[in-house]
C-alpha distance (Angstrom), angle and dihedral (degrees) to the residues before:
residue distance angle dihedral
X1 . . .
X2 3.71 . .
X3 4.00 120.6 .
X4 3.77 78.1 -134.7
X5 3.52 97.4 64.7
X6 3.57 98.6 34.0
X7 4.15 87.1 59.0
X8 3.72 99.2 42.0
X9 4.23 81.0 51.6
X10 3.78 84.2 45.8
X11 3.98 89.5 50.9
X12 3.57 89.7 50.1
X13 3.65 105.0 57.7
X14 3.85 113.3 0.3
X15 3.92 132.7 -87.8
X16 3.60 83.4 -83.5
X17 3.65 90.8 65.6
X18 3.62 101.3 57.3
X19 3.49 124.6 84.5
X20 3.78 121.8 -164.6
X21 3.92 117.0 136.7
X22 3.35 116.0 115.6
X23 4.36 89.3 -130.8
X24 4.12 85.5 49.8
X25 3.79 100.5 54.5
X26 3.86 93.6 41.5
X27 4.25 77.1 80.8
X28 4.02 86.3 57.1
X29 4.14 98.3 42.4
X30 3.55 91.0 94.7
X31 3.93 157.2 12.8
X32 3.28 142.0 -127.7
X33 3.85 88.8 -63.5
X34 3.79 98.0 70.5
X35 4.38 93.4 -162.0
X36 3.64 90.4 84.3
X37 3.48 116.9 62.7
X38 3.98 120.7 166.6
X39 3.74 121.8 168.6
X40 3.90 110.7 -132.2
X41 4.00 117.1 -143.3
X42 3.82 82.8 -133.0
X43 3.90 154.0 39.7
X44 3.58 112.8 -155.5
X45 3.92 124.7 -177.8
X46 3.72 116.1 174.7
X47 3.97 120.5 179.6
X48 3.94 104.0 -153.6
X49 3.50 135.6 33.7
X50 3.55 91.5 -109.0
X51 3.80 93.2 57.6
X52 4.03 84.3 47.6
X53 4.04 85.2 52.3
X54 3.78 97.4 46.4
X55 4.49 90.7 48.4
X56 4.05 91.4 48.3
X57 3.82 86.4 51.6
X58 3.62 96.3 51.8
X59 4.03 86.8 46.7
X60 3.48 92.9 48.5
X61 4.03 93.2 44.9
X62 4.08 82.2 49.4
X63 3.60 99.5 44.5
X64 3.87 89.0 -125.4
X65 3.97 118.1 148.8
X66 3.92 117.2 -122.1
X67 3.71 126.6 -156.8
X68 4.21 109.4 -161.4
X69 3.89 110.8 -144.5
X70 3.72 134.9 -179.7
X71 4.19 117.2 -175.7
X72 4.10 88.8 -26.8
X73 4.26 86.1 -125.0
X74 4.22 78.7 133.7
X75 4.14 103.4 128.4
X76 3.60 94.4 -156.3
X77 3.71 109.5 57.8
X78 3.77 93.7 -101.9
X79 3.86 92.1 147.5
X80 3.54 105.3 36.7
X81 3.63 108.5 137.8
X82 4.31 123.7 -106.3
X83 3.66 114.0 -128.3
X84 3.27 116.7 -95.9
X85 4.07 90.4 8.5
X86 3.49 133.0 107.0
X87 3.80 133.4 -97.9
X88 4.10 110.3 -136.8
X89 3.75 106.8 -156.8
X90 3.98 116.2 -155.0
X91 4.04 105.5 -177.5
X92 3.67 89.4 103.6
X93 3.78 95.3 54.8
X94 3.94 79.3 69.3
X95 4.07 106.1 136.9
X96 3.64 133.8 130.5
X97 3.72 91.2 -140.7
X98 3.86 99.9 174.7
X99 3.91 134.8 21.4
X100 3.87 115.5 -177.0
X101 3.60 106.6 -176.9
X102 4.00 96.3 179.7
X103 3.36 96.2 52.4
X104 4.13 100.0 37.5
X105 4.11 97.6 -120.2
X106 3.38 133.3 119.2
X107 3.90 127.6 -174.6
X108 3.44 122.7 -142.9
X109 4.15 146.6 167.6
X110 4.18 117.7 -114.6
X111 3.62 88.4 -106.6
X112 3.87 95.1 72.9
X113 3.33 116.2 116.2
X114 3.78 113.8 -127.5
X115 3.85 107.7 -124.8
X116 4.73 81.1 46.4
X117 3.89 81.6 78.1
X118 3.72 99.4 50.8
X119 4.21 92.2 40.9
X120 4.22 91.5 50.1
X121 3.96 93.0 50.3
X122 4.04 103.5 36.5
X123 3.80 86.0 89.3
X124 3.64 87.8 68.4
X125 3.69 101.4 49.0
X126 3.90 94.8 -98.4
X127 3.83 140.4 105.0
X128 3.81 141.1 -162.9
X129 4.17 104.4 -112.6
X130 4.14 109.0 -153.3
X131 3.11 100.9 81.1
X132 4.04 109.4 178.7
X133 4.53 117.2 -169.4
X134 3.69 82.6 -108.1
X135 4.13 97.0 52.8
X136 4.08 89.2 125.1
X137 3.41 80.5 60.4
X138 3.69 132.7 23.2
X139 3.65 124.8 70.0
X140 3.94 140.8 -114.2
X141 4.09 85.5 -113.8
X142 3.44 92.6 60.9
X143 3.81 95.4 35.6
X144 4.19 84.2 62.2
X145 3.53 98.3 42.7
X146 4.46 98.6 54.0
X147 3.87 89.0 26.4
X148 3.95 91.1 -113.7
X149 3.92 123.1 -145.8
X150 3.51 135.7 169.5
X151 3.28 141.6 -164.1
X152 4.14 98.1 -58.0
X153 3.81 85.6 52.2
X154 3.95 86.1 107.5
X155 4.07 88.5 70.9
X156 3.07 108.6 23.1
X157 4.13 108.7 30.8
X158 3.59 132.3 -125.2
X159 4.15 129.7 -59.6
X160 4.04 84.0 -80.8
X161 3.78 88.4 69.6
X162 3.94 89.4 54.3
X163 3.25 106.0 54.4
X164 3.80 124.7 74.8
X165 3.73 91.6 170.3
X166 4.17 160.0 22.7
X167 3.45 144.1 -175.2
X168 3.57 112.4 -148.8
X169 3.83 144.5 -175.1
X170 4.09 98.6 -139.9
X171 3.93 108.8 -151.5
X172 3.21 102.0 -86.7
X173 4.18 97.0 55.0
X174 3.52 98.4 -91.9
X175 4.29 119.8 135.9
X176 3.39 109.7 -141.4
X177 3.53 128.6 178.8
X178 4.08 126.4 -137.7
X179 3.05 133.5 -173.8
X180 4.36 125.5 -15.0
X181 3.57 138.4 -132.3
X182 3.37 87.9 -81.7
X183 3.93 131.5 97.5
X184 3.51 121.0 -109.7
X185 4.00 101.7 -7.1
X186 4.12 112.7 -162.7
X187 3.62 120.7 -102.1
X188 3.89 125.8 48.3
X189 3.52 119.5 -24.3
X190 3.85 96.9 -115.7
X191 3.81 99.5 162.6
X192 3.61 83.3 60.5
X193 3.84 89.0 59.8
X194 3.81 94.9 38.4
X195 4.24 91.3 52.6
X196 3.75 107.7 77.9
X197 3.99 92.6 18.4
X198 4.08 87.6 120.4
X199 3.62 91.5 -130.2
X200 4.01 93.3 -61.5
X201 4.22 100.8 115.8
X202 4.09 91.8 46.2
X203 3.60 139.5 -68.3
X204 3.18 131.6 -75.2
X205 3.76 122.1 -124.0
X206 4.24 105.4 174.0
X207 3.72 124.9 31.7
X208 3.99 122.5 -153.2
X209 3.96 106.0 -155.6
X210 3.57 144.3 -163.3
X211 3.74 113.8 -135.3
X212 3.85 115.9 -166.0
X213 4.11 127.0 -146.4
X214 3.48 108.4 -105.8
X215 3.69 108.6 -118.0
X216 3.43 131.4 -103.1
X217 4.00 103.1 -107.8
X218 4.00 122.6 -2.5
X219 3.83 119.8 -159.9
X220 4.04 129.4 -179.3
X221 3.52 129.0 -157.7
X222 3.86 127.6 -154.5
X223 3.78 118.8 -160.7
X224 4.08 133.9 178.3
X225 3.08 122.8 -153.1
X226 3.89 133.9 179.6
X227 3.87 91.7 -117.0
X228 4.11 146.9 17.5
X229 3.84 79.9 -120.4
X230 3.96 100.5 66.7
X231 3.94 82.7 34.4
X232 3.71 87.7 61.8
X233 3.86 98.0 32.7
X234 4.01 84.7 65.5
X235 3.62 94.8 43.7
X236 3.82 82.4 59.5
X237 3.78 84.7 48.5
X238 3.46 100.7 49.7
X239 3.66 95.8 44.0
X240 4.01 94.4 51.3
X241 4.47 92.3 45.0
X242 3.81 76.9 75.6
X243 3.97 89.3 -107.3
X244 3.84 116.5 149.6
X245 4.15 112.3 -155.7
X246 3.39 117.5 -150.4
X247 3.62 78.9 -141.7
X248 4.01 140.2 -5.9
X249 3.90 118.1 -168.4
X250 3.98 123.9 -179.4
X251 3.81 121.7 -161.7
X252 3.62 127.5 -174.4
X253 3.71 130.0 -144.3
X254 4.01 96.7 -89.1
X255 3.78 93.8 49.5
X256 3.93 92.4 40.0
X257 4.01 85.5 56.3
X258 3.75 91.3 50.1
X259 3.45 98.8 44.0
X260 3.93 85.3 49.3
X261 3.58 94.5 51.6
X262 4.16 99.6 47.1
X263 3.84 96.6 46.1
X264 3.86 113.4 4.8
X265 3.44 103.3 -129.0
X266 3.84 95.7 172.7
X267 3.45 92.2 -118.8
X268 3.80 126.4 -178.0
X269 4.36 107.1 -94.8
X270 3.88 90.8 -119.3
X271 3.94 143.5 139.0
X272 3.52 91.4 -132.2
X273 3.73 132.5 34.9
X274 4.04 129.5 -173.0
X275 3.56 124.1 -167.6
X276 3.90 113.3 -164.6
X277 3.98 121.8 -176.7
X278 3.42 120.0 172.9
X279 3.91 125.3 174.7
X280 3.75 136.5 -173.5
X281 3.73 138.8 95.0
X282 3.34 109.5 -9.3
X283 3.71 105.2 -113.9
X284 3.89 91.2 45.0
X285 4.02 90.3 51.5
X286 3.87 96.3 42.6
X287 3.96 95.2 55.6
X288 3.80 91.4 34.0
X289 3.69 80.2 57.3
X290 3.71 95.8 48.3
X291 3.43 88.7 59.8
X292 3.92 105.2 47.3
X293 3.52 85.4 58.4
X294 3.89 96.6 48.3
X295 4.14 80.4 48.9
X296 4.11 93.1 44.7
X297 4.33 83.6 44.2
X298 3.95 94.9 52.9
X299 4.19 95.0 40.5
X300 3.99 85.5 56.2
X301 3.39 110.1 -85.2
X302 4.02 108.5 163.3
X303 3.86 87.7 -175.7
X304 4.06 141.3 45.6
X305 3.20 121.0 169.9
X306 3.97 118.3 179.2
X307 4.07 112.9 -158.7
X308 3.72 105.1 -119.4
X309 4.18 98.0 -160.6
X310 3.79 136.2 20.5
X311 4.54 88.7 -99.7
X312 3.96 85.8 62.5
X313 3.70 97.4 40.8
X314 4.20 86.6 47.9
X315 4.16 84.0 50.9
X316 3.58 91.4 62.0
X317 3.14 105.5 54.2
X318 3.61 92.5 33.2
X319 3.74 81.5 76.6
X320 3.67 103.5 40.6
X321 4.46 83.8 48.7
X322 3.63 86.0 55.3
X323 3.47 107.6 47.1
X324 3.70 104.6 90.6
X325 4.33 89.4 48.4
X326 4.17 81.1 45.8
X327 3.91 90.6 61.9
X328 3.76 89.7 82.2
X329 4.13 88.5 70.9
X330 4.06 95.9 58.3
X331 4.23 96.2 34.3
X332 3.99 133.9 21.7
X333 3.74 88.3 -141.2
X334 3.66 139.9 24.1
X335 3.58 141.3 157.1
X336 4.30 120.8 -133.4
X337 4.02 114.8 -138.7
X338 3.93 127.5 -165.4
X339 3.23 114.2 -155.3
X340 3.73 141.4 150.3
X341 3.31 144.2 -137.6
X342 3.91 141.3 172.4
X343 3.97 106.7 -98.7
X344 3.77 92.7 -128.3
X345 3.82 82.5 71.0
X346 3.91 103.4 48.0
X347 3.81 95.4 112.8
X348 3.75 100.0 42.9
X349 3.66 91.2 53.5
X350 3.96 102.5 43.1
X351 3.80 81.0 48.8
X352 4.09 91.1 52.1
X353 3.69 98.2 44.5
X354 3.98 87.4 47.5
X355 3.71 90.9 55.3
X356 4.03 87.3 47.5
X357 3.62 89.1 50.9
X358 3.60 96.8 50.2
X359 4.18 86.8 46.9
X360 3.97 90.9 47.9
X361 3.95 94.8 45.6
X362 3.66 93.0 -125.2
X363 3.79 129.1 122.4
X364 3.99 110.7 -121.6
X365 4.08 120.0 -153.4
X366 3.30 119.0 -161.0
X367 4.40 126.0 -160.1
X368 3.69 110.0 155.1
X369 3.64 148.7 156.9
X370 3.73 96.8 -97.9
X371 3.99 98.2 177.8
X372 4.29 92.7 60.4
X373 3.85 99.8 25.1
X374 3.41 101.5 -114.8
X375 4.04 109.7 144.7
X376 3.82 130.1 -149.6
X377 3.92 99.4 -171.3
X378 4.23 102.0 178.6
X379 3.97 106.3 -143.6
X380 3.94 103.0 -145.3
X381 3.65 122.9 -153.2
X382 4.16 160.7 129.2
X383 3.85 120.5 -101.2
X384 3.67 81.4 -177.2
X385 3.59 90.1 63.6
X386 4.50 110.0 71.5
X387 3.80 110.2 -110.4
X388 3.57 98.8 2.2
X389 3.94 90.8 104.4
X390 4.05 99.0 53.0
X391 4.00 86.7 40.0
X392 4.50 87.1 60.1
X393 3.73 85.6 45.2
X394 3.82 89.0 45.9
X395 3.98 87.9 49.8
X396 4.10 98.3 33.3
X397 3.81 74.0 60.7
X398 3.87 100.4 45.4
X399 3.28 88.7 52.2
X400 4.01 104.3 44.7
X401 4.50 81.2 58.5
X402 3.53 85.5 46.8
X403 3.79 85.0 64.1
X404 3.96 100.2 43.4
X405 3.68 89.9 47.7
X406 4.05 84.7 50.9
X407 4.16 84.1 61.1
X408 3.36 85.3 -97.7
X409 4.23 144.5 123.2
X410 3.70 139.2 -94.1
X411 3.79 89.0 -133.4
X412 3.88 139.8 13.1
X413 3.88 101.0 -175.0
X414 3.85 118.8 -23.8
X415 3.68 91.2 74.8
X416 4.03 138.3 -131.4
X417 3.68 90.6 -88.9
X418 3.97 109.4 145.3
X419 3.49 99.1 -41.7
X420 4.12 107.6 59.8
X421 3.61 96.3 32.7
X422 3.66 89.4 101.2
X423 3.70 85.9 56.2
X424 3.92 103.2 50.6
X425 4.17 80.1 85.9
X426 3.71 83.0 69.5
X427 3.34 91.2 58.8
X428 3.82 115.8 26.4
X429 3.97 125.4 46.2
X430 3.87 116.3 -127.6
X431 3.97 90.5 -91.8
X432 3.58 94.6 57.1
X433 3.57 93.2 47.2
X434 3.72 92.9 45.3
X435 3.80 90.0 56.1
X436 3.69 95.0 42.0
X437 3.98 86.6 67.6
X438 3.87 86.6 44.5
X439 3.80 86.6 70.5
X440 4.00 91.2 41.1
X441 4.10 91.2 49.2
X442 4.30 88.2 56.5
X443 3.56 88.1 55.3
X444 3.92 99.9 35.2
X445 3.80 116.3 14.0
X446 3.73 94.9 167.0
X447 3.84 92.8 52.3
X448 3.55 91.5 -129.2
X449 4.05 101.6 134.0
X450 3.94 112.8 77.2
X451 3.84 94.8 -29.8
X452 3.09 106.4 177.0
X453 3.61 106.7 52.7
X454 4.04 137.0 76.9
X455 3.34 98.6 30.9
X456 3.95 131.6 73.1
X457 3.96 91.4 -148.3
X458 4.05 109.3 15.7
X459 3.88 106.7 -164.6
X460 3.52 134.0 -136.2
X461 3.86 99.8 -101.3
X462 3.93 85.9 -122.6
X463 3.76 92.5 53.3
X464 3.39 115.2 119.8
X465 3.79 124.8 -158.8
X466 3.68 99.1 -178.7
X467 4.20 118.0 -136.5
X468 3.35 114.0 -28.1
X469 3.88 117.8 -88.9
X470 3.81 120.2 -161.1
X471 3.58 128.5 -128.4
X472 4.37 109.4 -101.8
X473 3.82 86.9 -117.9
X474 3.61 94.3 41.1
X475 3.88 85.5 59.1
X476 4.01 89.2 48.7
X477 3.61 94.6 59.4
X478 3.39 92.6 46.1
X479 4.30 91.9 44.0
X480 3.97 77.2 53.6
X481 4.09 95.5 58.3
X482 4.10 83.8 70.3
C-alpha cells in the first residue's frame, strides 16, 4: 500500500493505530471461520467515530476497499479481509455512552461487547435480549451487521428487533443518522435495511437499543430423550399447546458428549437432549412448566430434570454455550452451518442429514435452536486426512439445500458473508438478486465497503443487465401452469 496512505492513516489515529507487519495482520486474515484466510495490506484501529469517519474518507478518496470488524467471532467469513484493502478495527470504540433506564434504551459504540449491556443495566431490573454462543465475546457491531440471535431469539426476536437506531459512516464518509429512540419513526424503515447488511452499506459507529425488563421468575428444563426425533416431536408439541419458550435448544448425542467433556455439566447420557426455559409471572411460568414436562414425559422423555437455583440453571446452559468451542475435543476440524428449517419438519430433516452423513463417511453434530428452526449442524472432520476437507464442504453444502428445499433459509444468524454467497442462487432468482445490489449500490456505488461478500456475482453499480429474460425451461414450467 502507499506510504501515503499508510501516513495519512497514521495521522488519523496514532502509530499505535496502524497495523502493517506482515506477523501483526496474520491476527486479522481471518474470522471465526478459519477456511478463508486473506491477508489485508492494513490494520486499522480507530477510537471514535470521527477517527472511523476521517479513515473511510481517505479509502473512499483512494479507491481502497475496507472490511469493518469487531472481535472477528463472525462464523461465516463476514470480516475476512479484501486484498489489497484495509481492515477497520472497532474494539476501541467500546463505550456505553448512554443508559436511559425510564425509557428502556441504551446507547452504545460497535465495540461493545454483547453480554457489557446486560451486566451495566441488571441493577435496574433490565437485560439486553440477543444473546449469541459467543456473547462473552462478540460485539454489538457485529451483532447489527449478521443480524445476531441466540438462543432466546424464539421470544424475544433477533438483534433487528433491538435496535431502533444507528449512526453510520456510509462508504463514501458521510454520517448519517437512522432511525431514533423512538418506535416506529415515519419514512422508510432504513435501520431495517442497514441491520443484517454484513457490513456492506457502512459501518456503524453508535447503537440505539432496546433493553427488556427482566421477568419476574425464569425456569429451565432439561430433558433426555432416546432420540432427536422425540426431541423434535415435543418441540412440535410444545409449540402447538400455545406455549411460548423463552428459549428451546436441541442437542444431539455428538454435541451432548462434547459439551460434557469441555465443562461437565452433568448432563443426562442421552441421544437427544431438550432444554426448555420459560420465564414470566410466576404462576403463568410454573403451570406452563408443568405442562412442558407432561408434553416432554408423553413424547419419550426418560428424564426431567427442573433446575432448582440460579448456579444449576447457569450449568445448563453453560454446556449448551459451549458446545460449538467443545467440538475441538471429538474432531481436529469441523465446519459450523446455519440453517433453517420449519419446526414441523425437525425429525424428517435430522433423519435426512443422518443418512447423508452415514453416505459421506463423516460424523454430523447437531446443537440448534429447536423452538424457531434455525439449525447448527457441526460438520466433523481431518484436513490431515486427503479429500476429507472438500467431501465436509460437499456435505455442509448438501445439507444447507436440504434446508431450502425444506421451505427453509441458507442462514438464520451467522450471515452469508464469504462463505454462502455461492448459495444465495439457491435461494433467490436473478431478479431478486439483481435488486438486492440495487439497495447496496444507494449506499455504496463505488463498491468500496465489504465487496466481496453477500453476493455470488456483485456488479459494477453501472452495470446494466437490461429487462429480465427468463431461462427457456423456466418459461416451460410456467407454459405448463395453464
Amino acid at each position: 500500500m502507499d506510504v501515503r496512505i499508510i501516513e495519512a492513516f497514521r495521522a488519523v489515529v496514532g502509530d499505535d493505530g496502524v497495523i502493517v507487519e506482515r506477523e501483526q495482520l496474520r491476527t486479522y486474515e481471518c474470522d471465526g471461520l478459519t477456511n478463508f484466510r486473506v491477508m489485508p495490506a492494513a490494520v486499522v484501529l480507530p477510537s471514535s467515530g470521527e477517527q472511523v469517519q476521517a479513515i473511510v474518507r481517505i479509502c473512499h478518496r483512494a479507491g481502497i476497499p475496507f472490511v469493518a470488524r469487531g472481535s472477528g467471532t463472525g462464523l461465516s467469513g463476514g470480516a475476512l479481509p479484501v486484498e489489497g484493502g484495509v481492515v477497520i478495527g472497532l474494539a476501541r470504540l467500546n463505550r456505553i455512552l448512554e443508559v436511559d433506564i425510564p425509557n428502556a434504551r441504551v446507547v452504545v459504540e460497535p465495540g461493545v461487547i454483547n453480554a457489557q449491556v446486560t451486566q451495566r443495566v441488571a441493577p435496574y431490573g433490565y437485560f439486553y435480549a440477543p444473546d449469541p454462543s459467543s456473547q462473552s465475546v462478540c460485539t454489538i457491531g457485529g451483532n447489527v451487521a449478521e443480524n445476531s440471535g441466540g438462543a432466546h431469539c424464539l421470544k424475544y426476536g433477533f438483534t433487528a428487533n433491538h435496535v431502533l437506531g444507528l449512526e453510520v459512516v456510509l462508504p463514501d464518509g458521510t454520517l448519517m443518522q437512522l432511525g431514533s429512540k423512538s418506535l416506529d419513526r415515519p419514512g422508510y424503515d432504513l435501520t431495517g435495511v442497514f441491520v443484517g447488511s454484513e457490513g456492506t452499506l457502512g459501518i456503524a459507529t453508535k447503537v440505539i437499543l432496546r433493553i427488556v425488563k427482566r421477568p419476574q421468575i425464569v425456569q429451565t428444563l432439561l430433558a433426555a430423550f432416546n432420540s432427536t426425533d422425540d426431541a423434535g416431536a415435543a418441540v412440535s408439541e410444545i409449540i402447538a399447546a400455545g406455549i411460548l419458550p423463552a428459549a428451546i435448544e436441541m442437542m444431539d448425542r455428538l454435541s451432548r458428549d462434547a459439551a460434557e467433556a469441555a465443562v461437565k455439566a452433568g448432563y443426562p447420557d442421552a441421544d437427544g437432549l431438550l432444554l426448555v426455559e420459560l420465564d414470566g409471572p410466576v404462576e403463568e411460568v410454573e403451570l406452563l412448566m408443568e405442562q412442558v414436562s407432561a408434553i416432554c414425559t408423553s413424547c419419550g422423555a426418560w428424564e426431567i430434570r427442573l433446575a432448582q437455583t440460579e448456579e444449576e440453571r447457569a450449568v445448563i446452559w453453560k454446556g449448551r454455550k459451549a458446545a460449538f468451542a467443545a467440538m475441538g475435543r471429538i474432531s481436529p476440524n469441523y465446519i459450523v452451518q446455519d440453517g433453517v428449517i420449519p419446526r414441523t419438519a425437525l425429525p424428517r430433516v435430522l433423519r435426512e442429514i443422518e443418512r447423508m452423513s452415514a453416505a459421506a463417511g463423516l460424523r454430523v453434530a447437531n446443537v440448534f435452536h429447536a423452538g424457531d428452526g434455525n439449525l447448527h449442524p457441526l460438520v466433523l472432520y481431518d484436513q490431515r486426512v486427503p479429500g476429507q476437507e472438500q467431501a465436509a464442504e460437499k456435505l455442509a453444502f448438501d445439507i444447507i439445500r436440504l434446508c431450502v428445499e425444506a421451505g427453509g433459509s441458507i442462514t438464520g444468524e451467522h450471515g452469508v458473508g464469504q462463505e454462502k454467497k455461492k448459495y444465495m442462487s439457491a435461494m433467490f432468482a436473478e431478479p431478486d438478486l439483481e435488486t438486492m445490489q440495487l439497495v447496496r449500490c444507494a449506499f455504496d456505488p463505488a463498491r468500496l465497503a465489504n465487496p466481496t461478500k453477500v453476493f455470488p456475482r456483485p456488479r459494477l453499480c453501472a452495470e446494466r443487465s437490461g429487462p429480465y429474460q427468463p431461462h427457456p425451461l423456466e418459461v416451460a414450467g410456467i407454459a405448463e401452469l395453464f
